[in-house]
DOLUM-138947 format. One record per atom (N, C-alpha, C): atom name; x, y, z; residue in one letter; residue number from 1. Coordinates in pm, 1 decimal, decimal comma, padded with zeros to 6 digits. Layout:
<atom CA <X Y Z> A NUM>
...
This chain:
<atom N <09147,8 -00260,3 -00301,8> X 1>
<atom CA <09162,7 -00121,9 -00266,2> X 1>
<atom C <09025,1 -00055,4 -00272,1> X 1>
<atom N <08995,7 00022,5 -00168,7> X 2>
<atom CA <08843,4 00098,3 -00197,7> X 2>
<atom C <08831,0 00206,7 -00158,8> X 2>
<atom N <08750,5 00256,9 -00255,6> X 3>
<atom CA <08744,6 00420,5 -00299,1> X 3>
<atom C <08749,7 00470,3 -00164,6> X 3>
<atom N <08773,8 00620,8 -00154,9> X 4>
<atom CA <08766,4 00677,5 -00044,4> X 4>
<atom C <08635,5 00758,3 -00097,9> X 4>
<atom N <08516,3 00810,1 00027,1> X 5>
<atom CA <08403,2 00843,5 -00007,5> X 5>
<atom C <08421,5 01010,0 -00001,5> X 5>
<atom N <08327,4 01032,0 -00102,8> X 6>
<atom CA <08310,8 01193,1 -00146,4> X 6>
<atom C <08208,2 01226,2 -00137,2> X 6>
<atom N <08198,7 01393,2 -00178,3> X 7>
<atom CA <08097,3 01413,5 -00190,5> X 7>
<atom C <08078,6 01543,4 -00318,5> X 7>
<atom N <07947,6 01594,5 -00364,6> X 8>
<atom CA <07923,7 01640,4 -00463,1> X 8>
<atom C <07923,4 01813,6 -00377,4> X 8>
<atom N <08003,9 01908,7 -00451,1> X 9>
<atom CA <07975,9 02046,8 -00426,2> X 9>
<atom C <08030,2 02111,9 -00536,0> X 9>
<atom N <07856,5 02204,9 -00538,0> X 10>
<atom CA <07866,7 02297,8 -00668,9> X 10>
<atom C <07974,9 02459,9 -00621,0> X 10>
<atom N <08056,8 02496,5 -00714,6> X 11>
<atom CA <08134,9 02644,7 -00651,5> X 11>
<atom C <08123,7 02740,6 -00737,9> X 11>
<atom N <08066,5 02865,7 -00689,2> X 12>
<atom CA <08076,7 02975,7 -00776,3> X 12>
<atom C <08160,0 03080,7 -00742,6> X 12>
<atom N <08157,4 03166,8 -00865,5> X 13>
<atom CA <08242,9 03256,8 -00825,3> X 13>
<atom C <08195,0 03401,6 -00960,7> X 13>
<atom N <08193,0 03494,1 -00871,1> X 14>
<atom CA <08104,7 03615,7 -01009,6> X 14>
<atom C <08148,4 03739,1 -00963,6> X 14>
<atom N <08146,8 03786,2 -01074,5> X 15>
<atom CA <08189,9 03922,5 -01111,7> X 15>
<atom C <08092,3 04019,9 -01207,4> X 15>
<atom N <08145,1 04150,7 -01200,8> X 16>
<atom CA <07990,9 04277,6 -01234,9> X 16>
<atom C <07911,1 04170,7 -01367,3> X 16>
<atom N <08048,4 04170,7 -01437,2> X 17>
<atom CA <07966,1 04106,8 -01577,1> X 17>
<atom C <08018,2 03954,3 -01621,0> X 17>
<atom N <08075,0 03843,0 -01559,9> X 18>
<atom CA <08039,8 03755,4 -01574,6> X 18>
<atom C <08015,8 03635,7 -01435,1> X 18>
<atom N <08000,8 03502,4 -01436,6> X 19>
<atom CA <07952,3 03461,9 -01328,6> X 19>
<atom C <08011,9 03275,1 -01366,1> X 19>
<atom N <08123,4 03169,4 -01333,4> X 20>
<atom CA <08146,0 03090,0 -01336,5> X 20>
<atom C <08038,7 03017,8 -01239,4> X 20>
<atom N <08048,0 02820,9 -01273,6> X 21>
<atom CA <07979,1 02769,5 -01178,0> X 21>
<atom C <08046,8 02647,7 -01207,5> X 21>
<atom N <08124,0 02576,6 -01138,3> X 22>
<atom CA <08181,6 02421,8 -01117,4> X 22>
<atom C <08137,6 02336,9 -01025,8> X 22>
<atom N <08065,0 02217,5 -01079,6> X 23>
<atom CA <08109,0 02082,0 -01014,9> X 23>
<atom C <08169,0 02008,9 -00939,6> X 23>
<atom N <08235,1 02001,7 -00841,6> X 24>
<atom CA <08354,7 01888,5 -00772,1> X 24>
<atom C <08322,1 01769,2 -00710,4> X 24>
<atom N <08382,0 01695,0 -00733,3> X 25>
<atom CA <08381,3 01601,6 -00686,2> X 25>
<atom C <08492,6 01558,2 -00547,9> X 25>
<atom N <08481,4 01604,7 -00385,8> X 26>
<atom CA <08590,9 01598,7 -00312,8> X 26>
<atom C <08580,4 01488,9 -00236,7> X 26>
<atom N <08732,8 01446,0 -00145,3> X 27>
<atom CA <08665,5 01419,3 -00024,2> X 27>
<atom C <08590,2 01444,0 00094,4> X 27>
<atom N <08518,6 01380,9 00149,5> X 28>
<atom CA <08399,5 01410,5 00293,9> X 28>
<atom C <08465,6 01526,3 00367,6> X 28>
<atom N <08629,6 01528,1 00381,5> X 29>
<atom CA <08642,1 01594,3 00458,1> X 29>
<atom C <08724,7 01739,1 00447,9> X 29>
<atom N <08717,2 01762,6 00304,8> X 30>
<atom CA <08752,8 01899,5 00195,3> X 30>
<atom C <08702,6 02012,0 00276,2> X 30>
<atom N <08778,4 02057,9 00294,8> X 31>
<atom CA <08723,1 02170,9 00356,7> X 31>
<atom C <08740,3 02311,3 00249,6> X 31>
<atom N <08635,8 02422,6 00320,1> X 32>
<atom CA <08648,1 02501,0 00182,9> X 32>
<atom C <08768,7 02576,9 00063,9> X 32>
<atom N <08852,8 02590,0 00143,1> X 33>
<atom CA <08952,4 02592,1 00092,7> X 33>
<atom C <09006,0 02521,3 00005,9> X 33>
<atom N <08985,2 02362,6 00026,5> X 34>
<atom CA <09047,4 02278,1 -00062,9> X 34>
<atom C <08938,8 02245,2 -00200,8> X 34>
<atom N <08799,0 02321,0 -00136,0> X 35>
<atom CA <08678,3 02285,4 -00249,8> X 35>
<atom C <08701,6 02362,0 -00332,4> X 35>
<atom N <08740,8 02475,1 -00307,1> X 36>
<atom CA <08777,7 02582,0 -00398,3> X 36>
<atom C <08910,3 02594,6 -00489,5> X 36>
<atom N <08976,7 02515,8 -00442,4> X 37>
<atom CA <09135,2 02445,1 -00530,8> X 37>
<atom C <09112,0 02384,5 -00625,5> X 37>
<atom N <08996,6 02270,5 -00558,6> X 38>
<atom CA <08972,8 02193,4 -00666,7> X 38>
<atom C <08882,2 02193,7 -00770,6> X 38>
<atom N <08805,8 02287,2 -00746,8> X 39>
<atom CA <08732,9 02365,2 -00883,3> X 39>
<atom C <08774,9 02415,0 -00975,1> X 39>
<atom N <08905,5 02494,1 -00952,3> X 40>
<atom CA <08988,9 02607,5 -01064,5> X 40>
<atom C <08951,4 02722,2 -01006,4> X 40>
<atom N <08858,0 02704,4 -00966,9> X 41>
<atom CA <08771,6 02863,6 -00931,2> X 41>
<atom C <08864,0 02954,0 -00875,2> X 41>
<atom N <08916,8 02923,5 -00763,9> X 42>
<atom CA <09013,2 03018,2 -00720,6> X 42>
<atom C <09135,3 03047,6 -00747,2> X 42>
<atom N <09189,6 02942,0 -00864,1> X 43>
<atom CA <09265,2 03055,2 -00929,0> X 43>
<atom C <09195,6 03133,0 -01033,7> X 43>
<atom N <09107,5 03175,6 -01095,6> X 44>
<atom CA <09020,1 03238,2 -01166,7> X 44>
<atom C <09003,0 03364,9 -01076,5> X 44>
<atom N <08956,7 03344,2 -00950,9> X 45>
<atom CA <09015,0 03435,9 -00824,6> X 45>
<atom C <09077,0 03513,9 -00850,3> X 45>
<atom N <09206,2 03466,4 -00814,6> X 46>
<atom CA <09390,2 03508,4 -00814,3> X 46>
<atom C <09364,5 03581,4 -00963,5> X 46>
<atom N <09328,3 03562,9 -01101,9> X 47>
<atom CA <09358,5 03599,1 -01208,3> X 47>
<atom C <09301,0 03698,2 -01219,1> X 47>
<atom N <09150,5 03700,0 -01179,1> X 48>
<atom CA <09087,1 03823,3 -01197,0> X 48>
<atom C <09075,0 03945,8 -01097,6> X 48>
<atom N <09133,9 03926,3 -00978,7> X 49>
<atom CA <09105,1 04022,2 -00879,6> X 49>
<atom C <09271,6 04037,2 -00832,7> X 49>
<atom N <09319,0 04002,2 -00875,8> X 50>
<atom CA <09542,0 03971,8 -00844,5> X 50>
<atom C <09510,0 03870,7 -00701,4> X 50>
<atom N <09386,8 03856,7 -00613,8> X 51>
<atom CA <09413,2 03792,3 -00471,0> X 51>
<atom C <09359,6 03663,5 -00502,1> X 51>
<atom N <09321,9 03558,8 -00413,3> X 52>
<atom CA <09220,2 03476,7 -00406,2> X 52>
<atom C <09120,4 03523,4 -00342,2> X 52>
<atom N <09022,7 03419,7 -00291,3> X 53>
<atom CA <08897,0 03461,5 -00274,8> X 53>
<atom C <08956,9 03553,1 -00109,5> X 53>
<atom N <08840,3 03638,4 -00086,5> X 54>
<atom CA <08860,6 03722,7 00029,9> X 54>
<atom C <08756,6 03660,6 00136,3> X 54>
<atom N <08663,5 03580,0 00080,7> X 55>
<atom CA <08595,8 03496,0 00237,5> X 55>
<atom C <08508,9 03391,4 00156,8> X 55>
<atom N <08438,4 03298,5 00228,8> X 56>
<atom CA <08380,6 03188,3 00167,2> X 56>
<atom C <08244,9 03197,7 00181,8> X 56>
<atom N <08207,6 03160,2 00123,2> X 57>
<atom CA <08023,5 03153,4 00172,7> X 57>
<atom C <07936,4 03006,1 00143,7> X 57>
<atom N <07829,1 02961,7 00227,6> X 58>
<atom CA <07778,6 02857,6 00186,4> X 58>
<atom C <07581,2 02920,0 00208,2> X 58>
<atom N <07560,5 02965,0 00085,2> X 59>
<atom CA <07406,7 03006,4 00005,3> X 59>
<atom C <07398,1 03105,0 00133,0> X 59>
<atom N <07500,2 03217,6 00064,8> X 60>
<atom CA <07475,0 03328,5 00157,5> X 60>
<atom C <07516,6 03358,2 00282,8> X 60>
<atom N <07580,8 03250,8 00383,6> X 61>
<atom CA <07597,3 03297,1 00517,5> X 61>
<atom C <07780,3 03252,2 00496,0> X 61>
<atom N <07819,5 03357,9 00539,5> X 62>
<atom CA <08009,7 03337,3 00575,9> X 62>
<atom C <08037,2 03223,8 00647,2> X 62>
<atom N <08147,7 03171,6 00543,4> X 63>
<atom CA <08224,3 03055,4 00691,8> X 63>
<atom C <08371,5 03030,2 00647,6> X 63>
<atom N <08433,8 02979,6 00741,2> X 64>
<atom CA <08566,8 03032,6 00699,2> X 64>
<atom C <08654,5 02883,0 00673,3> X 64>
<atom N <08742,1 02936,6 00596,9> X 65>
<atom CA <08830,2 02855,3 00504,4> X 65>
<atom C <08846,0 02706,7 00511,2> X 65>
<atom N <08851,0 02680,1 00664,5> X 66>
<atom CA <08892,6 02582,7 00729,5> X 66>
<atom C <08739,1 02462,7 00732,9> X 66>
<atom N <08651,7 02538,8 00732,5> X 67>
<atom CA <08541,3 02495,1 00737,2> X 67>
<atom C <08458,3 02367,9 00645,8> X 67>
<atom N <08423,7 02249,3 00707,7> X 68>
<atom CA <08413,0 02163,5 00588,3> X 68>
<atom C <08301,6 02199,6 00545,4> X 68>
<atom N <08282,1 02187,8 00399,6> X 69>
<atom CA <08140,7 02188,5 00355,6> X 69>
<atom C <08061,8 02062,6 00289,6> X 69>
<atom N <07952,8 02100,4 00334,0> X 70>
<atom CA <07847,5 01966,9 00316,0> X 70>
<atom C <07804,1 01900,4 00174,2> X 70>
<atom N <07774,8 01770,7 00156,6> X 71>
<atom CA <07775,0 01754,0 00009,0> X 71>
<atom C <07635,9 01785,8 -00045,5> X 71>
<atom N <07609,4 01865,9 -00128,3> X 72>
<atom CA <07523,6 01914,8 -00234,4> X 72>
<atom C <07534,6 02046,3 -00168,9> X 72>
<atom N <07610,9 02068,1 -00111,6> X 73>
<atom CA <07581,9 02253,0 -00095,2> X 73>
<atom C <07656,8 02335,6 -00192,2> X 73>
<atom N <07635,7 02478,2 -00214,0> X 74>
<atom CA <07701,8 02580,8 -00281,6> X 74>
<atom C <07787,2 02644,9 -00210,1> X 74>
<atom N <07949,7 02610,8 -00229,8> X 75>
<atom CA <08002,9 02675,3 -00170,5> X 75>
<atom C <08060,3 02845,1 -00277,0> X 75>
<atom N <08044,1 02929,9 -00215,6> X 76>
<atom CA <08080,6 03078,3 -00281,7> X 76>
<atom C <08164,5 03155,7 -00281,5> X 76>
<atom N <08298,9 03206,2 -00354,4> X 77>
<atom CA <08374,0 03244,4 -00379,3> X 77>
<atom C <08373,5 03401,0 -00343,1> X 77>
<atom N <08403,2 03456,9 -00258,2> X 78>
<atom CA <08362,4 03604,1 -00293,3> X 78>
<atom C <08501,9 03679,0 -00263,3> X 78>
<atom N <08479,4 03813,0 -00385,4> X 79>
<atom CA <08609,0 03848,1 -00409,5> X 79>
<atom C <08625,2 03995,4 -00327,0> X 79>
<atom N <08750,7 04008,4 -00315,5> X 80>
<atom CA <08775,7 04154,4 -00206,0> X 80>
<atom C <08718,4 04290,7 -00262,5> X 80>
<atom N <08685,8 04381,9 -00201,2> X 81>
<atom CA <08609,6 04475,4 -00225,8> X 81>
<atom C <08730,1 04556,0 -00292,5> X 81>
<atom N <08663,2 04640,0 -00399,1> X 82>
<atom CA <08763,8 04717,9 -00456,9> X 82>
<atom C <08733,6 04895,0 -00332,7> X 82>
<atom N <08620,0 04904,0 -00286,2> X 83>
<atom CA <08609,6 05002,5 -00251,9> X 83>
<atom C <08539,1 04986,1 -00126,8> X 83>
<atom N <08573,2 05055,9 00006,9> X 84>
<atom CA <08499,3 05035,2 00100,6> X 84>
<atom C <08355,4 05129,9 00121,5> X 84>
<atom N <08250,0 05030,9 00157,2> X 85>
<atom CA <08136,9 05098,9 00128,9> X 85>
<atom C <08099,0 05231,4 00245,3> X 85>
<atom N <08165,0 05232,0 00328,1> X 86>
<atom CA <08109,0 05325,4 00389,6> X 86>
<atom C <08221,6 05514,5 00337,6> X 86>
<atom N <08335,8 05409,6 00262,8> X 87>
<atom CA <08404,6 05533,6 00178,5> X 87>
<atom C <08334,2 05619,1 00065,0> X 87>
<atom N <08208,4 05471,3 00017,8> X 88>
<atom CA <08155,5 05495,6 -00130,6> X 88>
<atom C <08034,8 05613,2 -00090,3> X 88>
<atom N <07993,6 05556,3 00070,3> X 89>
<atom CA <07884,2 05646,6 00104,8> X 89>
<atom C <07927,7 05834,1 00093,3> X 89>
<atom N <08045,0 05825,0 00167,4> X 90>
<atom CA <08046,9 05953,9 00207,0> X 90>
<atom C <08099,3 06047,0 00065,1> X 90>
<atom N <08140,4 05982,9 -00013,3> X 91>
<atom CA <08154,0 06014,6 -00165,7> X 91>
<atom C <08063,4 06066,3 -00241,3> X 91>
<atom N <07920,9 05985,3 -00207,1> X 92>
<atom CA <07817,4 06029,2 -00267,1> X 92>
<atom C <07713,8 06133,4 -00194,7> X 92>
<atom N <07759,4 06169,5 -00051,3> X 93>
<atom CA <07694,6 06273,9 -00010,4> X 93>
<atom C <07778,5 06370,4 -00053,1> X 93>
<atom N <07932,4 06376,5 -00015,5> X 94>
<atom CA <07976,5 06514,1 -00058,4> X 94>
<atom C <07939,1 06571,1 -00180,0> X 94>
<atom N <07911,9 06508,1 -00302,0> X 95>
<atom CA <07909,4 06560,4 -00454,0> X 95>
<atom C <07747,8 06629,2 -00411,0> X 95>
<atom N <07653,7 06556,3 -00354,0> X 96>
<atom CA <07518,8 06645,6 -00347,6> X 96>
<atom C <07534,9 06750,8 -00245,2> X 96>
């Protein structure tokens, strides 16, 4: 019987004041979604924000769920906005 081949991806996932980082070990053809299952990370997600992650990232640029990711890359957890920024803008002009 022989192994099926993997690959190595680091997953984060952070918040104001703290910041997780996991290891996985998947198969070649894990796509992000499933990299993020298999970290824990996203239920850490689900626990801390009530959702899972709200989009994926690989070192900064969006890609979406379905998307495989490459081995030694960072795939990134990012969580839904509590506030929309262009709401936060006009918030902070009215008070001045």
């Amino acid at each position: 019987m022989s192994e099926q081949p993997s690959k190595r991806v680091e997953v984060v996932f952070a918040l104001p004041g703290r910041c997780w980082r996991e290891n996985v070990s998947v198969p070649v053809d894990a796509d992000a979604q499933a990299v993020a299952e298999a970290s824990g990370l996203a239920m850490v997600c689900r626990e801390a924000t009530g959702r899972g992650p709200a989009a994926y990232g690989v070192y900064g640029r969006k890609i979406n769920a379905a998307d495989v990711v490459g081995d030694g890359q960072r795939l990134e957890l990012y969580r839904p906005l509590t506030v929309d920024p262009r709401e936060r803008r006009r918030r902070r002009t009215e008070k001045t």
